[in-house]
MIBA-331863 format. One record per residue (C-alpha): x, y, z. Coordinates in steps of 0.25 Angstrom, whole numbers, plus 5000, padded with zeros to 4 digits. Each point is the difference from the previous one (the first is absolute). Layout:
# MIBA-331863
XYZ/...
# end
This chain:
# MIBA-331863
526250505056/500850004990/499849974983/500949884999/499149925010/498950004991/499949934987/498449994996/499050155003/498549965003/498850104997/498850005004/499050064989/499050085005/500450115007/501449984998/500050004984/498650004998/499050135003/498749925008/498650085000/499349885009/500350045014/499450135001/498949944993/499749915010/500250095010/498850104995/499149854998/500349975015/499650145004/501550045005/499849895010/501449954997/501350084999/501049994988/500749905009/498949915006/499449994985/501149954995/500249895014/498649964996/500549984985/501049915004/499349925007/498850014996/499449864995/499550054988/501250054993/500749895006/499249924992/500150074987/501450055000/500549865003/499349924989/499049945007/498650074995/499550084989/499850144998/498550005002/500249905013/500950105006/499250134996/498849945008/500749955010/500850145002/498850085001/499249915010/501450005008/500250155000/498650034999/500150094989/498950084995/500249954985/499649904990/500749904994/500150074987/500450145006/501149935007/500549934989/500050144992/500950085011/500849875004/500549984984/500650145000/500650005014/501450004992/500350154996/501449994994/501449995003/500550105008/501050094993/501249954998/499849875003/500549934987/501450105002/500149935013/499849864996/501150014988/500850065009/499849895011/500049904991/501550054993/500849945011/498949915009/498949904998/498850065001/498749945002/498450035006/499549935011/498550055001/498549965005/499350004987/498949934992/499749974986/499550114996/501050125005/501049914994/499449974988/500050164999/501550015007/500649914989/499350074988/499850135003/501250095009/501349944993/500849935013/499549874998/501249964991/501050095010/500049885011/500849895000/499149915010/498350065002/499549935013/498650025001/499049945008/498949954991/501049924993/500949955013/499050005009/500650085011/499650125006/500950105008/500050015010/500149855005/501449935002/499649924988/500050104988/501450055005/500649845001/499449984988/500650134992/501549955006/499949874996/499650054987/501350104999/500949915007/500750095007/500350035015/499050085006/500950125005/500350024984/498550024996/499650145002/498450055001/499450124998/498450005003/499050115004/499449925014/500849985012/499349855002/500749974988/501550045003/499949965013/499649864997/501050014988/501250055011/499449885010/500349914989/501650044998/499750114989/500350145000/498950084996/499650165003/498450064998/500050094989/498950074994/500350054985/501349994992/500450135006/500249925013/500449874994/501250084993/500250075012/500249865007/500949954989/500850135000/500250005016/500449844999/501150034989/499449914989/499850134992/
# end
């Protein structure tokens, strides 16, 4: 691969940019009945967060309905508490790498969110306004990993697959992204996501 094929970088949030505290959570909830990596396949397709994180419920219908479909030993309330401050922080040097990026490429976020972690993304970590384009799929609708979310997000840029590059923290999601005609690598952390960037020539 080289730089001059791509024209637009795509990040995920969480666990690319974004430090996340909710996995391990839900882990300990489901009494280590999950590994890192099967938690986070029941995520993805899990109804409830389907639901929530493409528009389609509310905060309180998606906090019953997760705990009834994970069987979680916590109240609505409780969940709500921990699920609010599942967003730590940026990782370091996460707005370095983004002004970097951004010098000499189209950058923009392509994430599973929901109203309220992007409420507190916008307003509280200072990357909002980095981004040329924010895909995010309360507000388009579209989750990764389905075929859909990446159509949409190429439409949207207007440029040929093989020049859109993704960097996300779950394999689902890059393979679909590479199904689709992207390139796309799995990082965890800037450190990697640098690394990527660094190994590619882009940087």
């Amino acid at each position: 691969m080289n730089q001059l094929n791509i024209n637009t970088v795509l990040f995920d949030l969480g666990g690319v940019l974004l430090e996340l505290s909710g996995m391990p959570t839900l882990i300990e909830w489901t009494k280590n009945k999950y590994s890192s990596e099967e938690i986070w396949e029941k995520w993805l397709s899990s109804s409830a967060v389907r639901a929530y994180e493409s528009g389609r419920s509310s905060l309180e219908e998606f906090s019953k309905a997760l705990i009834e479909e994970f069987d979680l030993p916590v109240d609505i309330v409780s969940l709500r508490k921990e699920f609010n401050i599942w967003l730590k922080g940026l990782y370091p040097g996460t707005i370095e790498l983004l002004e970097e990026v951004r010098a000499s490429h189209r950058i923009a976020c392509f994430s599973n969110t929901n109203d309220l972690h992007w409420d507190k993304i916008k307003n509280d970590f200072g990357i909002y306004e980095l981004f040329h384009k924010c895909f995010v799929s309360h507000e388009t609708g579209f989750l990764k990993p389905d075929d859909k979310a990446f159509q949409y997000v190429i439409k949207e840029l207007g440029s040929p697959p093989e020049t859109l590059l993704f960097l996300d923290d779950n394999k689902i999601n890059v393979d679909s992204a590479i199904a689709n005609g992207m390139q796309a690598f799995c990082v965890s952390g800037v450190k990697e996501a640098r690394g990527i960037l660094v190994s590619i020539g882009l940087l």
